[in-house]
C-alpha positions in Angstrom: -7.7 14.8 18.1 -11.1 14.4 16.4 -11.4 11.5 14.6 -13.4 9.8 12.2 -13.6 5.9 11.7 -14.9 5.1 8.6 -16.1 1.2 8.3 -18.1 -0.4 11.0 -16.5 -4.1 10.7 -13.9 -5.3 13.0 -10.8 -3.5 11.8 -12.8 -0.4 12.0 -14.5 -1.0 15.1 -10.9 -2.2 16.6 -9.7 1.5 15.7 -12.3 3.5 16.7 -12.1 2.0 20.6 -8.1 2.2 20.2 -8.1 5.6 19.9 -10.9 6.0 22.5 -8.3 5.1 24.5 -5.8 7.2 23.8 -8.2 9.5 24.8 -8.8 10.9 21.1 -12.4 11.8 20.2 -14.2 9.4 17.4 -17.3 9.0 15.3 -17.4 5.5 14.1 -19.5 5.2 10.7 -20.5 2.3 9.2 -23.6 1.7 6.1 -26.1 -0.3 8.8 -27.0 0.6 11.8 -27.3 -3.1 13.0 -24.4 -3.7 12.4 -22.6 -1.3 14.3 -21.4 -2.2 17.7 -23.5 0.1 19.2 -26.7 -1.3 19.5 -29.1 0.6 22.4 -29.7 -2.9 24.4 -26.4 -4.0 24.9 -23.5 -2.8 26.5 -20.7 -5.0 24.7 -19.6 -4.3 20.9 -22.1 -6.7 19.5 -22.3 -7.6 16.8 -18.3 -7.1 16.4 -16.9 -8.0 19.9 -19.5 -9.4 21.7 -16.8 -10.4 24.1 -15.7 -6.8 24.8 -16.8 -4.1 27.0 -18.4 -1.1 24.6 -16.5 2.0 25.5 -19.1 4.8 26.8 -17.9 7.9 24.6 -18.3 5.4 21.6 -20.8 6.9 19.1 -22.0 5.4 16.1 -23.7 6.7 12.8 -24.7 5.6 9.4 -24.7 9.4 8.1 -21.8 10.2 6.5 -21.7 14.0 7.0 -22.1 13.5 10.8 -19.5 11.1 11.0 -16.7 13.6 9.8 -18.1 17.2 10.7 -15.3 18.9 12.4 -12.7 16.0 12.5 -9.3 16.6 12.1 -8.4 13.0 10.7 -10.7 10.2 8.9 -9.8 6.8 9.4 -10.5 4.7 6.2 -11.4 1.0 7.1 -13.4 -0.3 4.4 -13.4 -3.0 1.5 -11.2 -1.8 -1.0 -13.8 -2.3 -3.7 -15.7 0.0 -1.7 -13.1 2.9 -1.7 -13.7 4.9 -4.9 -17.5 5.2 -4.3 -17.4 6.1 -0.7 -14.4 8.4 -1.1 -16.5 10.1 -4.0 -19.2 10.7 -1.7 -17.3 11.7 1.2 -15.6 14.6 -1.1 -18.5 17.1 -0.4 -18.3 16.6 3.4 -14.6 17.3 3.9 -13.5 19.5 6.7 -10.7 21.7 5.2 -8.1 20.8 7.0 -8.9 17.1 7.1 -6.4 14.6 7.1 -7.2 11.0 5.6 -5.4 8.2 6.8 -5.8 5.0 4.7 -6.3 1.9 6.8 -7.2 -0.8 3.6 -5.0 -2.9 2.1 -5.9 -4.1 -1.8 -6.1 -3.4 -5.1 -8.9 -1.9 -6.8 -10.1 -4.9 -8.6 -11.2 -2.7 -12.2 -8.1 -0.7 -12.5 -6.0 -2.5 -10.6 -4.6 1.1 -9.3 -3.6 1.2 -5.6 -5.7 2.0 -3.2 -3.8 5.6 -2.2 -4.0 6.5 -6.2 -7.7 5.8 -6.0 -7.4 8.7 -3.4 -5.6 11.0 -5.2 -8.4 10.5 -7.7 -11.3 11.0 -6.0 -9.8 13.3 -3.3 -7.1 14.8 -5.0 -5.1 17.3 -2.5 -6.1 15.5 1.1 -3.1 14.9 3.2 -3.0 11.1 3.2 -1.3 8.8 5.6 -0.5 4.9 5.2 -1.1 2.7 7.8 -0.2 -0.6 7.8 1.9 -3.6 8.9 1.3 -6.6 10.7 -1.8 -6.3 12.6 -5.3 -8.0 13.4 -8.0 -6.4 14.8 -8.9 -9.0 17.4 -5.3 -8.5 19.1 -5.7 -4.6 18.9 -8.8 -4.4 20.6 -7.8 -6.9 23.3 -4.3 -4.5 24.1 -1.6 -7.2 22.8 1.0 -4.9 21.5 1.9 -4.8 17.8 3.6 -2.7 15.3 2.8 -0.7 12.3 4.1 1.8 9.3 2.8 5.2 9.0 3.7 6.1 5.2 3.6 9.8 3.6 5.0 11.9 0.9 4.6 14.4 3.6 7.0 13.3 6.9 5.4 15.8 9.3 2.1 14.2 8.1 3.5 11.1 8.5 4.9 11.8 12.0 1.6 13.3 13.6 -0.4 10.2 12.8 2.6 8.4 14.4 2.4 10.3 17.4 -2.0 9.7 17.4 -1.9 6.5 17.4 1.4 5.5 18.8 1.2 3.9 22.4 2.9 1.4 24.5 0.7 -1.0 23.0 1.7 0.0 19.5 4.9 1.4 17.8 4.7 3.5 14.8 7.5 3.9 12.5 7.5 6.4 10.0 8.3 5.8 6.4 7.7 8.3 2.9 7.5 5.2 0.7 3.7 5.2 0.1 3.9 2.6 -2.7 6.2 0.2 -1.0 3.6 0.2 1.8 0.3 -0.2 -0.2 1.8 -3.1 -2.6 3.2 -4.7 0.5 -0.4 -4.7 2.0 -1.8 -6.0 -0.9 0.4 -8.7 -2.8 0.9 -10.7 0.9 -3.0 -11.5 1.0 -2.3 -13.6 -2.6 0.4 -15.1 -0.6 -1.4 -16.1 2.0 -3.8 -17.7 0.2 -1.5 -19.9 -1.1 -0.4 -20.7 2.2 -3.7 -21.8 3.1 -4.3 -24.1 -0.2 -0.6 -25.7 1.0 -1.9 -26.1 4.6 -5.1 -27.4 3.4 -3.6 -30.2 1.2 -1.4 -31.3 4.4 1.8 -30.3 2.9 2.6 -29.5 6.5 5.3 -26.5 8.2 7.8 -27.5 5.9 6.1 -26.3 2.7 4.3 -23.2 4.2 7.8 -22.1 5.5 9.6 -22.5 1.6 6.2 -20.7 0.1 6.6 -17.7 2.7 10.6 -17.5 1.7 9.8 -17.5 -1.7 7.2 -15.5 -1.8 9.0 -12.8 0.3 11.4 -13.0 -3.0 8.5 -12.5 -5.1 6.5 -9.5 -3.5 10.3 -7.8 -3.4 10.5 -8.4 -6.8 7.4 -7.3 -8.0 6.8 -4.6 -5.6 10.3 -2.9 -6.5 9.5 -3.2 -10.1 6.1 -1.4 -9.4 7.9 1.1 -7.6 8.4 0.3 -4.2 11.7 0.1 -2.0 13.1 -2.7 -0.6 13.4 -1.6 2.9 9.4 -1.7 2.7 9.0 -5.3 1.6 11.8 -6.1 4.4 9.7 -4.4 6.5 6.4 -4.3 8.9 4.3 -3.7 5.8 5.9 -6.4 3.9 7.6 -9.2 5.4 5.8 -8.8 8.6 2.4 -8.8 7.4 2.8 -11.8 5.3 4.5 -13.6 7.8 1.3 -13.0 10.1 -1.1 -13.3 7.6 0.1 -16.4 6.0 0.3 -18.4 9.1 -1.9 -17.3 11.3 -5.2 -19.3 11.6 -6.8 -16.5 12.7 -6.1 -15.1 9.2 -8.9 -14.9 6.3 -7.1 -15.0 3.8 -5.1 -18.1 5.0 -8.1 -19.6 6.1 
């Protein structure tokens, strides 16, 4: 397939040379050019990965229409706070037969809508995908297997990005519960920052262990309220990406 990668930092940058090597086609977009990992003098992924090998077919470009002229899908790796703008933007350079597969986790921070209703306000009628789960970018690009959720409304939709980016590095399961995905993605990272403040006041493995527990009962709660399932929160997207995120050191939000 044709791809495009929208978001030059290292999630983006991880998924633009994963699919490279699935032998998929991609256009990795990001705002600055020197920031991109494709910078004329070097032949690593600088300033992302200087530690990795930059993939030859790798091209790179801060103009949005070029980026996503005849692609089949568009990756969507960017800031949430970032989404409704760029999204906006990108509505008058859709392909028609485009399909968007949403790679952020959050909240939008004014209207505290998630991320996938943002789409369906600002690209109303694009074929959207979820994908998330427990996942970091820096074991991605370096090939350590990992697992993720591909959720749509739409189960062949849902299925095809499965099969793109499903390899034996990474398993894709499929799901239809869009919400329980997103709010998964996004109520974790408050978790795991308190993780990080218990860490950081030494109230050792003990503590951290009875916040995640707890917290799992929390996001379920919430989430299912908010109109998630509970197979979601049990799940990859749920209890699998806050147990990664909330003890992981190399985890920002931890951190």
């Amino acid at each position: 397939m044709r791809w495009a990668v929208l978001g030059g930092g290292h999630w983006g940058t991880a998924l633009a040379v994963y699919l490279l090597r699935q032998g998929h086609t991609v256009q990795l977009w990001g705002r600055c050019a020197k920031r991109l990992p494709c910078q004329p003098d070097r032949v690593d992924l600088f300033p992302i990965f200087p530690q990795c090998a930059r993939p030859e077919n790798l091209c790179c470009t801060v103009d949005l229409g070029v980026a996503v002229r005849n692609t089949e899908g568009i990756v969507l790796a960017i800031p949430s706070h970032a989404l409704r703008a760029l999204t906006t933007t990108l509505r008058a350079y859709l392909p028609p037969a485009a399909l968007l597969v949403l790679a952020s986790k959050g909240l939008e921070m004014q209207t505290t809508l998630r991320l996938d209703q943002v789409l369906r306000e600002t690209v109303p009628n694009v074929p959207l995908v979820v994908l998330s789960g427990p996942s970091f970018a820096h074991d991605l690009i370096l090939g350590k297997p990992l697992a993720m959720t591909a959720a749509s409304t739409s189960p062949a939709y849902a299925q095809r990005v499965a099969e793109a980016f499903g390899s034996a590095q990474m398993r894709v399961y499929t799901s239809d519960d869009v919400a329980g995905v997103c709010l998964g993605g996004a109520i974790k990272n408050v978790l795991a920052i308190a993780a990080g403040i218990s860490d950081g006041l030494g109230n050792g493995d003990s503590a951290r262990a009875a916040l995640i527990t707890r917290g799992m009962a929390e996001l379920h709660r919430l989430g299912t309220a908010l109109g998630g399932r509970t197979e979601s929160f049990m799940g990859l997207a749920g209890a699998g990406d806050l147990i990664l995120t909330a003890s992981s050191d190399l985890s920002r939000n931890r951190r």
